[in-house]
C-alpha positions in Angstrom: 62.2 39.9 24.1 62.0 36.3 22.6 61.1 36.6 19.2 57.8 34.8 18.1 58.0 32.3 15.7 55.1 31.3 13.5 54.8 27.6 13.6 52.6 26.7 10.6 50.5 23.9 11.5 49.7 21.0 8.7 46.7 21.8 6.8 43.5 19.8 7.3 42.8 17.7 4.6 39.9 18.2 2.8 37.2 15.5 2.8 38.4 13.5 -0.1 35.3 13.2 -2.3 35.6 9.3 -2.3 34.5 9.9 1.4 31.5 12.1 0.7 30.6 10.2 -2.3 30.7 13.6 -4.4 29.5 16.5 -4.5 26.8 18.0 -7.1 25.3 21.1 -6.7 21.7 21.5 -7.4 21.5 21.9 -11.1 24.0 19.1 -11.5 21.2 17.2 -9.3 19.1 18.1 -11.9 20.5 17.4 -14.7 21.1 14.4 -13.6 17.6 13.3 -12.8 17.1 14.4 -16.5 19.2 12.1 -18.1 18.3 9.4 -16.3 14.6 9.9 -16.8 15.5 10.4 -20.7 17.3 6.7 -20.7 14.4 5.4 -18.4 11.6 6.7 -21.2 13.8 5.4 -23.9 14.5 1.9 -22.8 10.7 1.5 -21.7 9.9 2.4 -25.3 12.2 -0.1 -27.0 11.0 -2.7 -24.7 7.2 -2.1 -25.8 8.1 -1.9 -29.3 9.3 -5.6 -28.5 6.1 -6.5 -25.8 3.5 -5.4 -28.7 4.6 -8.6 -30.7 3.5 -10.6 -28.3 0.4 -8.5 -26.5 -2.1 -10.8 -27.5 -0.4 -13.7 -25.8 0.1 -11.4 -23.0 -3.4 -10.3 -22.9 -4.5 -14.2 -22.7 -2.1 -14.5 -19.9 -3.7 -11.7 -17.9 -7.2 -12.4 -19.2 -7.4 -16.4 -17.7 -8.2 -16.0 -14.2 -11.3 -13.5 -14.7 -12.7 -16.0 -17.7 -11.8 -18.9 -15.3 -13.4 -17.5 -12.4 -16.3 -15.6 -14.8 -17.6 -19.6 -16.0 -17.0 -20.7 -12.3 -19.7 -18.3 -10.8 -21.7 -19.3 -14.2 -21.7 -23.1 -12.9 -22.1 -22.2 -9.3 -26.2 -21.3 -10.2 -28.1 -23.6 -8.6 -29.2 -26.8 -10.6 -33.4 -27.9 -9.9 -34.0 -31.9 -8.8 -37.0 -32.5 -8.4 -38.6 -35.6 -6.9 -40.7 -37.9 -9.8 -43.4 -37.0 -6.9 -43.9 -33.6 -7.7 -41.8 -32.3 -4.6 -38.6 -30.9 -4.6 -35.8 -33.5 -3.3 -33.9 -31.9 -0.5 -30.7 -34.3 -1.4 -27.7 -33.4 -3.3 -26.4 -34.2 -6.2 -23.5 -36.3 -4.2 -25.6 -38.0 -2.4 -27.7 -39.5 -5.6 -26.6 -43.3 -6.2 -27.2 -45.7 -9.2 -30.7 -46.2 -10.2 -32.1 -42.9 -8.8 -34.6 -41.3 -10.7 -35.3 -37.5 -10.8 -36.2 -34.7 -12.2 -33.3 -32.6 -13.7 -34.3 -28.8 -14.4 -31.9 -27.3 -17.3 -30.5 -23.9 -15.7 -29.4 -22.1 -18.8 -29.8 -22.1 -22.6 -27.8 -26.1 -22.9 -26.8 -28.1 -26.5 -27.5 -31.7 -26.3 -26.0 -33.1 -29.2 -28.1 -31.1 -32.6 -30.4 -29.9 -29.9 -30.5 -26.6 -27.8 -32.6 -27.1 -24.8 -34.0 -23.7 -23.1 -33.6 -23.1 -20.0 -36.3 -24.3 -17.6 -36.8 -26.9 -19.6 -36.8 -30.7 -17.5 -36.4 -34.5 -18.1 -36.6 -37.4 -16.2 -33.0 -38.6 -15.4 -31.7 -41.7 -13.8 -28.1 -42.3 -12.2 -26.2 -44.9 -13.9 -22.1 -45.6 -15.2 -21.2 -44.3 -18.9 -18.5 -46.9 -20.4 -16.0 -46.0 -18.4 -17.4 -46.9 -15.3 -18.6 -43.2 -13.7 -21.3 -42.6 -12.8 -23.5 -39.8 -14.6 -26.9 -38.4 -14.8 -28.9 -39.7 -18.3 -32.0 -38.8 -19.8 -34.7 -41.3 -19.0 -37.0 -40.2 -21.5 -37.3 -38.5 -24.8 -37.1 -34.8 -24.6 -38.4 -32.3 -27.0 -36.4 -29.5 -27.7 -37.7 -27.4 -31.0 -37.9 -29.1 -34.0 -35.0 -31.3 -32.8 -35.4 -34.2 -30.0 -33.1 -35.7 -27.8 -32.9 -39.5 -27.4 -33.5 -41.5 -24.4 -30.1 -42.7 -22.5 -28.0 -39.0 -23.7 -25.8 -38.0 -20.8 -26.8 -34.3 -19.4 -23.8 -32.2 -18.3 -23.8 -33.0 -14.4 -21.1 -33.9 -12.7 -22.6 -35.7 -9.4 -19.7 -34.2 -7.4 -19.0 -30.7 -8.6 -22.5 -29.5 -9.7 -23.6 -28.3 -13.5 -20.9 -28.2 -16.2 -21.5 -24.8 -17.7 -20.1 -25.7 -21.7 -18.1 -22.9 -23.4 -20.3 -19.5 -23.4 -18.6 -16.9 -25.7 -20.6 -14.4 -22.7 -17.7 -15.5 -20.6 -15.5 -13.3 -22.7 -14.3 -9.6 -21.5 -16.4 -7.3 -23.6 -15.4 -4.0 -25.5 -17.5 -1.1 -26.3 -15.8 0.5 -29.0 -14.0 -0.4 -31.7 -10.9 1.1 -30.6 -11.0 -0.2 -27.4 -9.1 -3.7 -28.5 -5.7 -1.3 -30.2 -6.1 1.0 -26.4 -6.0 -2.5 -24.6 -3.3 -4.2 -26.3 -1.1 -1.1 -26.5 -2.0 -0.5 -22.5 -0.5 -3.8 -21.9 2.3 -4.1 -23.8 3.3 -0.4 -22.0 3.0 -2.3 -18.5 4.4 -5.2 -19.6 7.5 -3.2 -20.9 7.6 -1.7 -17.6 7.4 -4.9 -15.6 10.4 -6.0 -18.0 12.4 -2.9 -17.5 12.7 -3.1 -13.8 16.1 -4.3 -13.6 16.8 -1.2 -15.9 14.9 1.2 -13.9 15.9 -0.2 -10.7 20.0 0.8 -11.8 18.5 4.5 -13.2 17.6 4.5 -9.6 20.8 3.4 -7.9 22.9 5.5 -10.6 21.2 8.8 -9.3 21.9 8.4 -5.6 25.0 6.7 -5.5 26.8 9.9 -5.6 25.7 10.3 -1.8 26.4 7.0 -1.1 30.2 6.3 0.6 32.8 3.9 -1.9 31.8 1.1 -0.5 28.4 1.6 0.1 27.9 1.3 -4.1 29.4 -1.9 -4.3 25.8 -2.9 -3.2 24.2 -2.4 -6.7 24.5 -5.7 -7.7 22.6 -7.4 -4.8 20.0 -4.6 -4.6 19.1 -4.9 -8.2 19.4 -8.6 -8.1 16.8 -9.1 -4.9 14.6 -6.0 -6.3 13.9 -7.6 -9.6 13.0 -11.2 -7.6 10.6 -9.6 -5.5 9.0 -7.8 -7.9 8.4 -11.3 -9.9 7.3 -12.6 -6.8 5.0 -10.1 -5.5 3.4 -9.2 -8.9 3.2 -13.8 -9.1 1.7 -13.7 -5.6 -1.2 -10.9 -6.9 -1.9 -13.0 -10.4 -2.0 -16.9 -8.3 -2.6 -16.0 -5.0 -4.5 -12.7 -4.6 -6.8 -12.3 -7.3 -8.9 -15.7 -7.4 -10.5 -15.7 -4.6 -11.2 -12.2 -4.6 -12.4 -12.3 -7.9 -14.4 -15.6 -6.7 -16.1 -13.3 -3.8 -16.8 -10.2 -5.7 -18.2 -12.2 -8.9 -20.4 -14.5 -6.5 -22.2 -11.5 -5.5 -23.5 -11.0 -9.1 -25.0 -14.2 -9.4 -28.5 -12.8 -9.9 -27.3 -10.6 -12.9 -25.7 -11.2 -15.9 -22.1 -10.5 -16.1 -20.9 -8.4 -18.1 -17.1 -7.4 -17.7 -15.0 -4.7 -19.5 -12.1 -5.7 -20.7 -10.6 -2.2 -19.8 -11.5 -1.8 -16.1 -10.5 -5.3 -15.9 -7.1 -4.7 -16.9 -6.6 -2.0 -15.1 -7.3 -3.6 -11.9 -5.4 -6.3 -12.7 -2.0 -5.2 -13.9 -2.1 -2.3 -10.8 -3.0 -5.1 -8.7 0.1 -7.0 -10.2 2.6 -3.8 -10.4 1.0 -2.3 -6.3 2.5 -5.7 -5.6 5.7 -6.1 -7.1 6.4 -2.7 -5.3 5.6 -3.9 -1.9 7.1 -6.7 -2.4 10.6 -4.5 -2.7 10.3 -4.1 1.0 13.2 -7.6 2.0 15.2 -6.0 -0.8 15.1 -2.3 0.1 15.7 -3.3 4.0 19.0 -5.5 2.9 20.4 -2.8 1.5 19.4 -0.4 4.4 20.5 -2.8 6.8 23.9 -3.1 5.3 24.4 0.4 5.8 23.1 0.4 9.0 20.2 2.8 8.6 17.9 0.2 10.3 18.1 -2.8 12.6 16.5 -5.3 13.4 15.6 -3.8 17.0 14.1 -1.0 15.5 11.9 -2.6 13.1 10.7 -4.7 15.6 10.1 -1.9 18.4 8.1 -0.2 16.0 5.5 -3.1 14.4 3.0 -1.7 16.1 3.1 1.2 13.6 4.2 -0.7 10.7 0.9 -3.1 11.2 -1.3 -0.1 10.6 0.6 1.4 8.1 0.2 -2.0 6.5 -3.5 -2.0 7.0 -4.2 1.6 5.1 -2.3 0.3 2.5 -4.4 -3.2 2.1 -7.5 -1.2 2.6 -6.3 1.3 -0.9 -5.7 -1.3 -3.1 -7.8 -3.6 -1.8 -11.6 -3.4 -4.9 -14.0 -3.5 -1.6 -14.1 -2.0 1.4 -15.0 -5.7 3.4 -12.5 -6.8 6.0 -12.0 -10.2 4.4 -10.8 -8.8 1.1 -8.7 -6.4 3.2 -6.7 -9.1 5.4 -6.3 -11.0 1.7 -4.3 -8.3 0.8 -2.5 -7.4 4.1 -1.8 -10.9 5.0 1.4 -10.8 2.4 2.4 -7.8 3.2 2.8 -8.7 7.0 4.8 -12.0 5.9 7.3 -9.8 3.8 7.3 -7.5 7.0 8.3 -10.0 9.4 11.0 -11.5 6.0 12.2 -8.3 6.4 12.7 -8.4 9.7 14.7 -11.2 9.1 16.9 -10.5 6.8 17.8 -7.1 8.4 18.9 -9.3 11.9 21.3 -11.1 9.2 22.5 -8.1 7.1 22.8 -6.0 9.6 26.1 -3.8 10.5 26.8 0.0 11.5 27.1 2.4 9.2 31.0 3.8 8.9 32.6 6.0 6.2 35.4 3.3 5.1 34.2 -0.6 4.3 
């Protein structure tokens, strides 16, 4: 009987943990997340300590478009001419040429000079160039205002083309309620603003923490990630500040014409710099879908076969952030998100490759 012999075959190797890109068990998961978190809180901390130096330049910053757009809506009230005739002229301002003569209504509390004229006060005014050769509306007559009077020939603030130059109101100004509210403000945004200057920090917690299930040469991607992350996000929450937020701001303070506005400084900021950070995290979408793309988790094919979904997706999103609940404020919102979708799009038909275990 041949005897059996016991051929020992070659033992499988075990999947080298360069391969798997390590193993960590669940508390190790953990404890992980903990200490990242810890460094995260930490460096966000220091960073405000730095931001609250400068809050009140950063509060300026944030504050200018609402105080711009605030004394815009202010000038945008109509401005009375009437006809010398008694009857109210049906012309515009722009359409007024040298030597007219009319009745100019004063919309608002106005200083002339020493003088404050009230509002619904009139004067006769002509058309006619200052010394620099514009032309202007000028008081044609003496005008009474108080115990103070204003001269013949004193130029009222018109401009023919643009309407009624509202001067400086301190009204224009966000308002506070209590007296705490100014410290809660400023230390509110020198926390977001610390966060908006941590990204590139937080965005490297993030990678750190799931790069361990990420293969060898799937991690050498940190650089690129972190370096197109933190662009987007300047451009996105830049796109909200310049882009966004005037003309919605325009809109939604033209429908309070017939009231006085009043703004708190609180709600506004909080609208604003979620605005500004909702954003800068959409706008993460080209820089997320590089990185995807390069591992070959999505295509290019695949994010166009499924735009249909993406489009309303999009839309929900717009409609959330979006103050109102009008289709024009919505599409101003969606509209960038649906350019960085088809960027995407793009860049993932460039970067794209399939995924594989080695480089």
């Amino acid at each position: 009987m041949p005897s059996l012999r016991l051929i020992k075959r070659p033992d499988k190797k075990e999947p080298r943990e360069e391969e798997l890109g390590g193993q960590m068990s669940f508390l190790d998961h953990l404890d992980e997340l903990r200490t990242r978190l810890i460094r995260t809180i930490v460096f966000v901390f220091i960073a405000a300590s730095l931001t609250w130096i400068v809050s009140d330049r950063i509060y300026n910053f944030l504050a200018r478009p609402v105080q711009r757009a605030l004394a815009e809506a202010q000038q945008q009230r109509q401005v009375a001419i009437d006809g010398l005739n008694g009857k109210v002229s049906t012309a515009s301002l722009s359409s007024l040429k040298q030597n007219d003569k009319v009745r100019f209504v004063f919309p608002e509390n106005t200083r002339l000079g020493p003088a404050s004229v009230p509002a619904g006060a009139s004067v006769v005014a002509r058309v006619d160039k200052d010394s620099a050769g514009n032309l202007g509306l000028f008081t044609d007559e003496p005008l009474t205002a108080g115990n103070e009077l204003v001269p013949k020939d004193v130029r009222l603030p018109v401009d023919l083309n643009k309407g009624y130059e509202k001067s400086t109101d301190p009204n224009d100004k966000l308002i506070v309620t209590t007296a705490l509210e100014p410290f809660a403000i400023y230390v509110k945004v020198s926390l977001y603003a610390a966060a908006a200057v941590s990204v590139p920090f937080i965005l490297y917690q993030i990678w750190a923490f799931i790069a361990p299930g990420l293969y060898p040469h799937e991690r050498k991607y940190v650089t690129p990630f972190i370096t197109l992350s933190s662009v987007f996000f300047v451009l996105g929450a830049a796109t909200a500040y310049y882009v966004i937020f005037p003309p919605a701001a325009k809109y939604l303070l033209g429908l309070g014409q017939d009231f006085r506005l009043f703004l708190k400084a609180d709600d506004y900021f909080d609208f604003i710099i979620l605005l500004m950070l909702g954003m800068g995290l959409v706008a993460q979408m080209p820089a997320i879908t590089y990185i995807l793309a390069r591992m070959g988790v999505v295509t290019a094919r695949w994010m166009i076969k499924t735009w249909r979904i993406s489009v309303i997706v999009i839309l929900v999103l717009a409609a959330v952030i979006s103050p109102t609940n009008d289709i024009p404020n919505m599409l101003l919102f969606a509209l960038p998100m649906l350019v960085l979708y088809v960027i995407s799009i793009v860049v993932a038909a460039v970067a794209g490759r399939p995924r594989t275990k080695t480089a």
